[in-house]
TORGUTOR-648855 format. One line per 10 residues: number of its first residue (from 1); for each residue z negated, y negated, x of C-alpha. Coordinates in steps of 0.001 Angstrom, whole numbers. Layout:
NUM) Z,Y,X; ... $
***
This chain:
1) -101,6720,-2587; -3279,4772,-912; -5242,3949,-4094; -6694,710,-1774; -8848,2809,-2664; -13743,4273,-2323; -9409,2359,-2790; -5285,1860,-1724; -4756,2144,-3075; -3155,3678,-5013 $
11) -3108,7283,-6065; -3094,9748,-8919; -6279,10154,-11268; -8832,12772,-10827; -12029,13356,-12352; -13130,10699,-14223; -16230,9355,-12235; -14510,9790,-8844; -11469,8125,-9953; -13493,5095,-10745 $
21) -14845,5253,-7433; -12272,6167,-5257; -9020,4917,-6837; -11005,1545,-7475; -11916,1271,-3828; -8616,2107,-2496; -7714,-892,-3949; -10351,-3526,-1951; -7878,-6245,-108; -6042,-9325,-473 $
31) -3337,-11202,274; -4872,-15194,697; -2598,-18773,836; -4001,-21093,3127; -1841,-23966,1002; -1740,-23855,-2692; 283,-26070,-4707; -1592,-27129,-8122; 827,-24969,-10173; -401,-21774,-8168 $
41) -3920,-23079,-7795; -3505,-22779,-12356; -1817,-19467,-11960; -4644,-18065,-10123; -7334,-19057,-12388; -5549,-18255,-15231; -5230,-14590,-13825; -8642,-14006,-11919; -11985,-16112,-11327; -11685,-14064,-8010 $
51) -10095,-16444,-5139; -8671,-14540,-2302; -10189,-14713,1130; -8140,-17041,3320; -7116,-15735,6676; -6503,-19102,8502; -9123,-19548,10737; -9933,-23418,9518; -11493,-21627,6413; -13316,-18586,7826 $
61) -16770,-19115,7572; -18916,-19293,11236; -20056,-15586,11315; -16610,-15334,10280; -15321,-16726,13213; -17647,-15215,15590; -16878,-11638,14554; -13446,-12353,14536; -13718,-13533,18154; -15824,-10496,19192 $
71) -13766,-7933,18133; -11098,-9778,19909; -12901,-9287,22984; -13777,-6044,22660; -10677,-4872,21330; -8991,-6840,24497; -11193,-5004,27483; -9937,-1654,25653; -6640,-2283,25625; -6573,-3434,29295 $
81) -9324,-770,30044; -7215,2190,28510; -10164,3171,26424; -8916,2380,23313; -7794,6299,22634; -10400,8740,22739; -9406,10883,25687; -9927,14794,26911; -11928,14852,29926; -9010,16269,32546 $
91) -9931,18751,35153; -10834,17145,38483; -9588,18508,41514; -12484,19824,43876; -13428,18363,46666; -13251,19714,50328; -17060,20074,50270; -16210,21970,46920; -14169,24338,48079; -16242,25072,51039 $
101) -19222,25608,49049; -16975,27518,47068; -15764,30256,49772; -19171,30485,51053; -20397,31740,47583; -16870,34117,47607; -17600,35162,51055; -21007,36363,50496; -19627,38373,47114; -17030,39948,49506 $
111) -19843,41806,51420; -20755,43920,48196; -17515,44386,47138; -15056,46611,47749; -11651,44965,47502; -11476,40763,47354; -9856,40004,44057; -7036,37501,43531; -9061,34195,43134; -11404,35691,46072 $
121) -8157,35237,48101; -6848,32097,46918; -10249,30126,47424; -10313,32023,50674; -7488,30318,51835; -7987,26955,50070; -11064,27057,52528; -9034,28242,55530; -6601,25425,55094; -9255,22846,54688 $
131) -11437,23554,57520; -8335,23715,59675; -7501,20439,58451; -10804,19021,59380; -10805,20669,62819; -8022,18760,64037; -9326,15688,63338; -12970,17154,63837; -13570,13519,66107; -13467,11259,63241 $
141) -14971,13986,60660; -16266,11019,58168; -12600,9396,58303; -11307,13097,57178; -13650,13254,54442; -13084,9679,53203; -9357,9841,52986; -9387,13275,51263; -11980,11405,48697; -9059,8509,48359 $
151) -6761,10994,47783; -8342,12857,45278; -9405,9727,43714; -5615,8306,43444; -4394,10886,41443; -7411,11448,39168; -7248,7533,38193; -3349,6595,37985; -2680,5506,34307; -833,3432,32693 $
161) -1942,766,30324; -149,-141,27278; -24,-3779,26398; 2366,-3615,23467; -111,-1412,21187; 720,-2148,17700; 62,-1148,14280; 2119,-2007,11081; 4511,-3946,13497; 1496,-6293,14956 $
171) 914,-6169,18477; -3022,-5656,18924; -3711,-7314,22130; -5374,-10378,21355; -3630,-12324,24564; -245,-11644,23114; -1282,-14516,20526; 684,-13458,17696; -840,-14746,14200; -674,-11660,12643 $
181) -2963,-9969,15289; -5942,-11733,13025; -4574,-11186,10098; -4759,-7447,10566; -8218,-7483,12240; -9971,-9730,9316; -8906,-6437,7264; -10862,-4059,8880; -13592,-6844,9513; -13853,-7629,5810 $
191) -14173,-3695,5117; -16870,-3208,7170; -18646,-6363,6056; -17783,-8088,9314; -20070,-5694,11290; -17480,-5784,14942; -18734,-2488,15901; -18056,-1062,12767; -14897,-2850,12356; -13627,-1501,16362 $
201) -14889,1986,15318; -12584,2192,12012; -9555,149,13916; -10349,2820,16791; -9860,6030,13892; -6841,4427,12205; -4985,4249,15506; -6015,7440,16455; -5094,9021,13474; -1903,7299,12961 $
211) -813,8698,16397; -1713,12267,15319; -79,12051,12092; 3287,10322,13094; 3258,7758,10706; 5247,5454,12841; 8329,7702,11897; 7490,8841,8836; 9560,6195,7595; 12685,8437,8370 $
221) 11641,11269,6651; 12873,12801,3427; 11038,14452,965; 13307,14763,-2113; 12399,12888,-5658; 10208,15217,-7105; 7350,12514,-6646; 9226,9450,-7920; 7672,9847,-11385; 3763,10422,-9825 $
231) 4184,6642,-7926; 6976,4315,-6870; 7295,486,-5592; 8863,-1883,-8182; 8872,-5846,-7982; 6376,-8431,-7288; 2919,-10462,-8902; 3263,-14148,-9894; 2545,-14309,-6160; 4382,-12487,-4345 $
241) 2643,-9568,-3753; 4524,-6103,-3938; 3539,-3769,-6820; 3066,-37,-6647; 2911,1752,-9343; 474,5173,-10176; 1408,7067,-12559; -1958,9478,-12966; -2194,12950,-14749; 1445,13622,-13788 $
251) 749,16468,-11252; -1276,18268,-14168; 2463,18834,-15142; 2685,22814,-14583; 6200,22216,-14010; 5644,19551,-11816; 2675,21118,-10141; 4951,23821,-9240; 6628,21941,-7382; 4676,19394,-5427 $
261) 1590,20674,-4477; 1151,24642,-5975; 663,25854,-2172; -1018,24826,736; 2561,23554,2618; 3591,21432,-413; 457,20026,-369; 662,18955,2924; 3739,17292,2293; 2297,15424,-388 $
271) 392,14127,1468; 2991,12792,3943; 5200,11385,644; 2225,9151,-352; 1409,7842,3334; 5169,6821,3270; 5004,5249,171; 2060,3094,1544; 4072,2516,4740; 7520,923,2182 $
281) 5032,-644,722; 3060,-2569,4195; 6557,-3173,5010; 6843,-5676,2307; 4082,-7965,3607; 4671,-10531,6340; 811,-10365,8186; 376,-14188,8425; -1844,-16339,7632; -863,-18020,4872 $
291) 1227,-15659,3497; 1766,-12158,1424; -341,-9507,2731; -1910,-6875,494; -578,-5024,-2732; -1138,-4948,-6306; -1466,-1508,-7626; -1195,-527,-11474; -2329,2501,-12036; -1222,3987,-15782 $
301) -3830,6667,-16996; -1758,7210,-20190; -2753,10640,-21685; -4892,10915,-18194; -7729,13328,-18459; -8602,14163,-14915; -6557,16819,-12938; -7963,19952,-13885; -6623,22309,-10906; -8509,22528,-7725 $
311) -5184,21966,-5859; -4592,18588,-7605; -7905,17501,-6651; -8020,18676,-3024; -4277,16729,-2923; -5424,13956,-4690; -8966,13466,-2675; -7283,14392,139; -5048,11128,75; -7617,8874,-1587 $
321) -9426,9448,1486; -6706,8909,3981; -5470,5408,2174; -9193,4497,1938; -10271,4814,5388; -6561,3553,6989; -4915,1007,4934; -8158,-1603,4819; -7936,-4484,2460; -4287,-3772,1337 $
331) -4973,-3884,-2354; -5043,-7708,-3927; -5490,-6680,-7550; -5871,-2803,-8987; -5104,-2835,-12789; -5535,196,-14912; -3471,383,-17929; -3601,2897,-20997; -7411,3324,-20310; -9356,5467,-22462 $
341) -12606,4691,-23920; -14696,7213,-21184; -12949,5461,-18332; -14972,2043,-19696; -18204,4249,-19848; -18274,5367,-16492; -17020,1889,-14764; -20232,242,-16130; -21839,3184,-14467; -20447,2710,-11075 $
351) -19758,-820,-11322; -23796,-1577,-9749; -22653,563,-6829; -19368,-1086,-5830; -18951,-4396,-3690; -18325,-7829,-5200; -15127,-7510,-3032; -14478,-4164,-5151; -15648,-5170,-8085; -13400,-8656,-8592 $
361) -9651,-6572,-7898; -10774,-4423,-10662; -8418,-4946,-13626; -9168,-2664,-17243; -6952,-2631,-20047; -6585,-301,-23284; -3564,583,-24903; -3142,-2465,-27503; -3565,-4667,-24569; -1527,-3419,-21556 $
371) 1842,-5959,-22122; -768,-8942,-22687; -2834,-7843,-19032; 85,-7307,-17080; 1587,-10594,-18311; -1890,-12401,-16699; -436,-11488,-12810; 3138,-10086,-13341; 5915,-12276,-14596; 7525,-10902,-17795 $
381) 11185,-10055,-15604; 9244,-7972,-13070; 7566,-5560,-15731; 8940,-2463,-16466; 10617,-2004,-20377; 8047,947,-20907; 5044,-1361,-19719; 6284,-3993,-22614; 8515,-5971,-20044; 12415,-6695,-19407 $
391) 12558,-4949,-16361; 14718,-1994,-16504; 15333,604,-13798; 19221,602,-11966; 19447,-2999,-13021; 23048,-4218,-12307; 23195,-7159,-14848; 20040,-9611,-14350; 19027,-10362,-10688; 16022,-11779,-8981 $
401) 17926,-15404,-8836; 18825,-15419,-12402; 15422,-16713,-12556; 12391,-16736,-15031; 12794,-15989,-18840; 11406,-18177,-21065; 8869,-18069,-22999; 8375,-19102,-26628; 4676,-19352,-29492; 5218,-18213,-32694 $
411) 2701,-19323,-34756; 1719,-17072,-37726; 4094,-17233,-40469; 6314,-18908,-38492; 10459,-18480,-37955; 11713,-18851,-34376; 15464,-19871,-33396; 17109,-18950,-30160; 20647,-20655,-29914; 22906,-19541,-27468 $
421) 26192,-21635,-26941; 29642,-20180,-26997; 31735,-23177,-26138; 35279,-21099,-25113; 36214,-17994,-26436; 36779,-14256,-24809; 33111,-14945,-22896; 31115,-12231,-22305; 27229,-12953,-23133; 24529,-10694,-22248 $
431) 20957,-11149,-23116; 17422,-9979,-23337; 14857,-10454,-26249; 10716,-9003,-26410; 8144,-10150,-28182; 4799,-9221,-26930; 3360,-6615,-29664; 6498,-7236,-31802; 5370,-6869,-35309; 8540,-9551,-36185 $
441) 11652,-9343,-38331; 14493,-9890,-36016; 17903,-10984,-36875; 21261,-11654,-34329; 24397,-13650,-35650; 27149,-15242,-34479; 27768,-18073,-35845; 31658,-20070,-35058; 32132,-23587,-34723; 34855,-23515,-37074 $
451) 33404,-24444,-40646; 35666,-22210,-42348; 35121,-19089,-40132; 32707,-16359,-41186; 29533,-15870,-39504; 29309,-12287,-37953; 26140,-10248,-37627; 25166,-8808,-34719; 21528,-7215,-35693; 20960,-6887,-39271 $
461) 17169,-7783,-39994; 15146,-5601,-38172; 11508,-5281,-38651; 10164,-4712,-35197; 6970,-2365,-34477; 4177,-3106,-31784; 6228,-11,-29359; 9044,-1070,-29832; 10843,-1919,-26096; 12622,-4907,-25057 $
471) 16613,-5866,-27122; 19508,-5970,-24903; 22650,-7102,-26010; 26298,-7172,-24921; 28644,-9668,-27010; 32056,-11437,-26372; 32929,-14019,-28373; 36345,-14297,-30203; 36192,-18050,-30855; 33991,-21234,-29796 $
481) 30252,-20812,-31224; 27119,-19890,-30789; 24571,-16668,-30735; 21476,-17229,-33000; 18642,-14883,-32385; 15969,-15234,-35498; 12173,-13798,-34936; 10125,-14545,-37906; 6234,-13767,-37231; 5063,-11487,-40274 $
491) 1970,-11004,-38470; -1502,-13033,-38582; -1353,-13194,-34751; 451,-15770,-32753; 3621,-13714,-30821; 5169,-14600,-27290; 8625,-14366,-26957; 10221,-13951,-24104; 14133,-14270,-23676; 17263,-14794,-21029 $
501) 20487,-14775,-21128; 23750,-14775,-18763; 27244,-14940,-18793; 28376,-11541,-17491; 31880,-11835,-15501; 34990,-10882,-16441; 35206,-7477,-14694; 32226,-5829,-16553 $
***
């Protein structure tokens, strides 16, 4: 978890004015289309009055451009200069003049003492072997001293150069000319506000850091599902962006604070569980151009009132800070859900103090409103039941290419029909029914083509409350007919329905 984000992206609440701040900034990134068809173009504003920075060069502004094509540069000479990596300065071998200077010194020490010690010796007959050396070939001494400097030389500078350096899967060297090699440097130019030294200084950390942390195989590593409740990846936004999901408070749990992070070596593998989660979730992006390349987090502060253990915190900050300061620009939207009245209070705060960039992925939404909010980015089929959506976890019925549900207005007052035909008999129908703050009576019959057949009931009236989740139904028909689903809007509001349906096969 690396919430954006400062953002990530993507992480579990803490106290309320740092959650603000940090959680909110783990979120700063995008995802940007170079091409928009008008439908998306109306999607988008519908959603956000924030448009997404592009990352095709035609629309990068000139500053743009020439930062981008600095830090190419620069980034370039390291990589072929083997300076990217900050490096230990490695013991040099001494020279010939060293280690004659050197037994001189030891020499003179000898007088006073009584018995050389070890090192006394060995420099003693470092300098032995030298100056016989240089003896032999005492007519050309400069030629002795030159090819000893070569020598030493040689095996101080042999390294090898790596030109396949990569992060996420992108090679870095700009020569390569892969597309996604801007793509990933436009994030860390656009979180240091295109500053290139700045931008080569965080790139610089990242890789440096990623190295010392293994997260190239941390992929492969298991960790149990202890944490699948605190954050998990699930679906995508109305474009295409992958959504993680934050679940905050959770770890206040005692039970589950036992658990995860109660001493210092669970802690640390916290740590490693939400750095993998942020690695499934880079994995879903494609780092081009004109495509998918940042998350949307949603980050549910339901009953959230800051983690109250020091542990918690130091866990939490801990990987706020890593997500923040390695995962740059990753975070398209960050929507928090279930938000209680304080969390309002201290936004307005903080809000002076964040960037535009922050401040436009910042999504708020209370309680009464969290189906409505979601509904703005997320299509209805990729929202979890308990969020007020159809989605529902082990799903083996509905797939993504069953395609959209559809959505219905009920006026106020108003009755709603849903007819679903049941031309042969023995079918097997399956089918699911919301209404976005309910408040409905809702009614299911089956109703035969045969005139002199009895209609059956399926649901007797219901009257639906505003928590109630999502209707699914299984039904096989006896005879030729059809399924009539019946909302009637008691409210004053106007209601959005959303339903599908499916024939299930035979062997279900």
């Amino acid at each position: 978890m690396t919430v954006e984000v400062k953002a990530e992206t993507v992480q579990v609440a803490e106290e309320p004015s740092k959650a603000v701040a940090e959680v909110a900034e783990t979120a700063a990134e995008e995802e940007v289309k170079c091409e928009k068809s008008d439908d998306e173009s109306k999607v988008v504003e519908k959603s956000s009055s924030y448009r997404e920075e592009s990352n095709c060069l035609s629309d990068l502004k000139e500053h743009e451009k020439k930062a981008l094509n600095d830090l190419k540069t620069k980034l370039e000479e390291a990589i072929l200069g083997n300076t990217l990596f900050q490096k230990k300065d490695a013991p040099k071998k001494p020279s010939s003049e060293e280690i004659k200077k050197a037994a001189i010194e030891e020499e003179e020490c000898e007088k006073e003492a009584e018995k050389p010690s070890c090192e006394e010796i060995k420099v003693e007959e470092e300098k032995a072997a030298v100056e016989e050396e240089c003896e032999k070939e005492a007519e050309k001494p400069e030629e002795c001293k030159e090819e000893t400097k070569a020598d030493v030389a040689a095996e101080e500078t042999v390294e090898v150069v790596d030109k396949d350096i990569s992060i996420w899967g992108v090679p870095l060297l700009p020569s390569k000319g892969n597309e996604g090699t801007n793509v990933v440097l436009l994030k860390f130019l656009r979180a240091r506000e295109f500053k290139v030294n700045d931008a080569y200084q965080m790139l610089e950390k990242t890789l440096q850091w990623r190295k010392e942390f293994g997260t190239d195989s941390i992929l492969g590593e298991e960790f149990g599902t202890e944490l699948d409740s605190v954050a998990y990846m699930s679906g995508t936004d109305r474009e295409g962006h992958p959504i993680c999901y934050n679940i905050f408070g959770v770890l206040d749990n005692e039970e589950m604070y036992e658990k995860t992070v109660a001493t210092e070596e669970k802690r640390e593998q916290f740590l490693r569980w939400r750095v993998q989660l942020m690695e499934k979730g880079v994995l879903e992006v494609d780092f081009k151009p004109d495509g998918i390349n940042s998350l949307v987090q949603v980050n549910d502060l339901k009953n959230s009132k800051g983690p109250s253990k020091k542990e918690v915190r130091a866990a939490v900050n801990k990987a706020v800070a890593l997500l923040q300061d390695n995962y740059p620009e990753f975070v398209a939207k960050n929507i928090f859900i279930n938000v209680p009245f304080w969390y309002f209070a201290f936004h307005s705060i903080l809000s002076p103090f964040l960037t535009q960039r922050t401040r436009s992925k910042l999504v708020f939404a209370r309680p009464s409103k969290v189906t409505e909010t979601l509904l703005k980015y997320i299509p209805i089929q990729e929202i979890p039941i308990k969020y007020g959506g159809i989605k529902r976890e082990n799903e083996f019925d509905f797939s993504v290419t069953d395609g959209e549900a559809t959505e219905v207005v009920i006026k106020p007052g108003k009755t709603e029909t849903i007819e679903i035909p049941t031309p042969e008999s023995g079918t097997t129908f399956i089918w699911d029914v919301v209404v976005v703050g309910w408040e409905v009576n809702y009614t299911e019959e089956f109703v035969p083509a045969d005139e002199s057949s009895y209609t059956m009931i399926i649901q007797k009236e219901k009257k639906m409350s505003a928590d109630e989740e999502a209707v699914r139904k299984v039904f096989k028909n006896n005879e030729a007919g059809k399924i009539v689903l019946t909302v009637h809007n008691c409210s004053s509001k106007k209601k959005k329905l959303f339903y599908r349906y499916k024939v299930k096969k035979a062997s279900f």
